[in-house]
FIKOL-181399 format. One record per residue (C-alpha): residue number from 1; residue in three letters; x, y, z. Coordinates in steps of 0.001 Angstrom, whole numbers, plus 500000, padded with zeros to 6 digits. Example, Ala and Ser with C-alpha at 12.3 -4.5 7.8 and 13.67 -1.06 7.14 Angstrom:
BEGIN
[1 ala [512300 495500 507800]] [2 ser [513670 498940 507140]] 
! end
This chain:
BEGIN
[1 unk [589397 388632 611553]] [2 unk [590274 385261 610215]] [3 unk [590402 382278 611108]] [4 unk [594087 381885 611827]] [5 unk [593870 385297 613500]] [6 unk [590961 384425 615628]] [7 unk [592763 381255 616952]] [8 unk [596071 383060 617407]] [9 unk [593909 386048 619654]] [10 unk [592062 382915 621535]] [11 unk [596028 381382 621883]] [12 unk [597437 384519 623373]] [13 unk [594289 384976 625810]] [14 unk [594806 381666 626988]] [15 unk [598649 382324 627808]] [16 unk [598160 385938 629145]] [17 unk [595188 384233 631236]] [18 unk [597666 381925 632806]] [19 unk [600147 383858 633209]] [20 unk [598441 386267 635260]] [21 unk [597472 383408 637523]] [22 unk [601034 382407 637572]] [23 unk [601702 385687 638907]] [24 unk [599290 386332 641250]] [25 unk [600129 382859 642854]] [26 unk [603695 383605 642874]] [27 unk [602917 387172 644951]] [28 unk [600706 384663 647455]] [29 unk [603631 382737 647952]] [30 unk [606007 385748 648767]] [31 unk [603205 387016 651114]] [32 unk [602913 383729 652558]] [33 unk [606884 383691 652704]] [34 unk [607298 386779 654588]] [35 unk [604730 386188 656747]] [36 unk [605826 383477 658116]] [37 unk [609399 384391 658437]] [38 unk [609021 387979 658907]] [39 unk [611008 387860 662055]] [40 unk [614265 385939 660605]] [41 unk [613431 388619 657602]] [42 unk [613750 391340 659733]] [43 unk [616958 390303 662068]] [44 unk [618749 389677 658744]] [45 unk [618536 393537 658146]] [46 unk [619502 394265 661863]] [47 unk [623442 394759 661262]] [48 unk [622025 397210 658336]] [49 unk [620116 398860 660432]] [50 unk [622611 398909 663243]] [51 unk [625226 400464 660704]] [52 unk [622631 403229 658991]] [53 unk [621891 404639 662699]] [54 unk [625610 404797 663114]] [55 unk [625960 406698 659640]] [56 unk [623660 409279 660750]] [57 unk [625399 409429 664541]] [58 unk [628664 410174 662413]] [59 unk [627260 412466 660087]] [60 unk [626109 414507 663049]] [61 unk [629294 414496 664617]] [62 unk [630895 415662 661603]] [63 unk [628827 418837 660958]] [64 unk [629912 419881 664066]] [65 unk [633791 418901 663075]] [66 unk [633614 420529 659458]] [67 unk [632751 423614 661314]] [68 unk [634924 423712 664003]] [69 unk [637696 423132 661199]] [70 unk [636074 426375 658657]] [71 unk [636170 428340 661929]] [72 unk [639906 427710 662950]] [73 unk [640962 428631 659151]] [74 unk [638908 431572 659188]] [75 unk [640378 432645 662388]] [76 unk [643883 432051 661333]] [77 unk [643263 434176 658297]] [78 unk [641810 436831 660090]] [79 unk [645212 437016 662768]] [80 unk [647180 436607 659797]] [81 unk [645427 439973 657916]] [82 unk [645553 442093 661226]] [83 unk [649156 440950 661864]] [84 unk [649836 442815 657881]] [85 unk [647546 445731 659385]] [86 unk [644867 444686 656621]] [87 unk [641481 444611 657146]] [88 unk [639957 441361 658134]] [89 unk [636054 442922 656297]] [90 unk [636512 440809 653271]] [91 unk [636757 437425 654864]] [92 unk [633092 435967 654123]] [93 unk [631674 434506 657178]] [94 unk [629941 430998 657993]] [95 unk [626411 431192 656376]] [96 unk [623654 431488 658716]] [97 unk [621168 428978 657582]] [98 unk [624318 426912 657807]] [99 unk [624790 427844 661494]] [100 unk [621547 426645 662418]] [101 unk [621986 423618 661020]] [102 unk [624999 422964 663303]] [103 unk [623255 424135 666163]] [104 unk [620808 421918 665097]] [105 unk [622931 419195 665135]] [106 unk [624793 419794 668295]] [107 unk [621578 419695 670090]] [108 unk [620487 416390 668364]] [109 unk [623641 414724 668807]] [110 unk [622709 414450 672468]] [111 unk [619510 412356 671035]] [112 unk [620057 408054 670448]] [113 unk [619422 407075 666561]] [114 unk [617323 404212 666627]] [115 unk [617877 401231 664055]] [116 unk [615212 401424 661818]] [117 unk [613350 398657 662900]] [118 unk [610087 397769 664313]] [119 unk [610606 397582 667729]] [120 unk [610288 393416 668919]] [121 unk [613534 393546 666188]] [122 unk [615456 396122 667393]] [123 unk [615683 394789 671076]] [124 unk [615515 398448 672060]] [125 unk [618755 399360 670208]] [126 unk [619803 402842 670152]] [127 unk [623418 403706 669071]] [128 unk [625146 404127 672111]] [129 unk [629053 405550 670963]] [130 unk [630448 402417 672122]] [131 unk [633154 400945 670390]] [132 unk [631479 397552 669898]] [133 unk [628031 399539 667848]] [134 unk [630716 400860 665734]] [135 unk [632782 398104 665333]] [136 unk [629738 396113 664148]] [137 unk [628721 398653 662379]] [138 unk [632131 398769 659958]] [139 unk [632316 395120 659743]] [140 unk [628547 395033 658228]] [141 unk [629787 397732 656144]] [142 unk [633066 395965 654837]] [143 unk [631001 392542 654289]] 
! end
């Protein structure tokens, strides 16, 4: 290598060199950061976490709605076929694996979400279905 080279590789060490220090002192400071504010960390993320446990309540909810609704339809149909005198045999029922997933849900929606949060933060919330967890939990959603 030359000369020129040799100084430009001992250059570039230098700066990589530092830079890596830069780094890892920058990460120590982040640790340091959230360590000491972990608390005021985490209670920034409550309404979040307040509004994601609601998400899932509703989801629940409406597997249980979606199949009420496919059931009514399907019902209607059928009354409408034997009212023709046709044969109701072609109308394709609910799919079992999606079945159990309903009754799956039905018996979970009986169960609290909890906010995902460690527990000092969460102040023992569990969505309750009262119109002030969802109310907080749209307003976090709308900004």
């Amino acid at each position: 290598m030359t000369d020129i080279g040799s100084a430009l590789r001992v250059e570039a060490d230098e700066k990589l060199a530092g830079a890596r220090r830069a780094l890892a002192r920058t990460e120590a400071d982040r640790t340091t950061f959230a360590t000491e504010n972990i608390d005021s960390l985490i209670s920034e993320r409550q309404p979040d976490a307040t509004a994601a446990a609601l998400t899932v309540e509703a989801a629940v909810a409406q597997l249980g709605e979606v199949q009420g609704r496919w059931n009514e339809v399907e019902a209607d149909v059928a009354s409408l076929l034997r009212l023709a005198g046709q044969s109701t045999a072609d109308i394709p029922k609910f799919a079992d694996a999606l079945t159990t997933l309903m009754r799956d849900a039905r018996r979970a929606s009986h169960v609290g979400v909890p906010a995902p949060l460690p527990h000092p933060q969460a102040h023992g919330h569990v969505v309750t279905h009262d119109g002030a967890d969802q109310e907080r939990a749209r307003e976090t959603q709308t900004g």
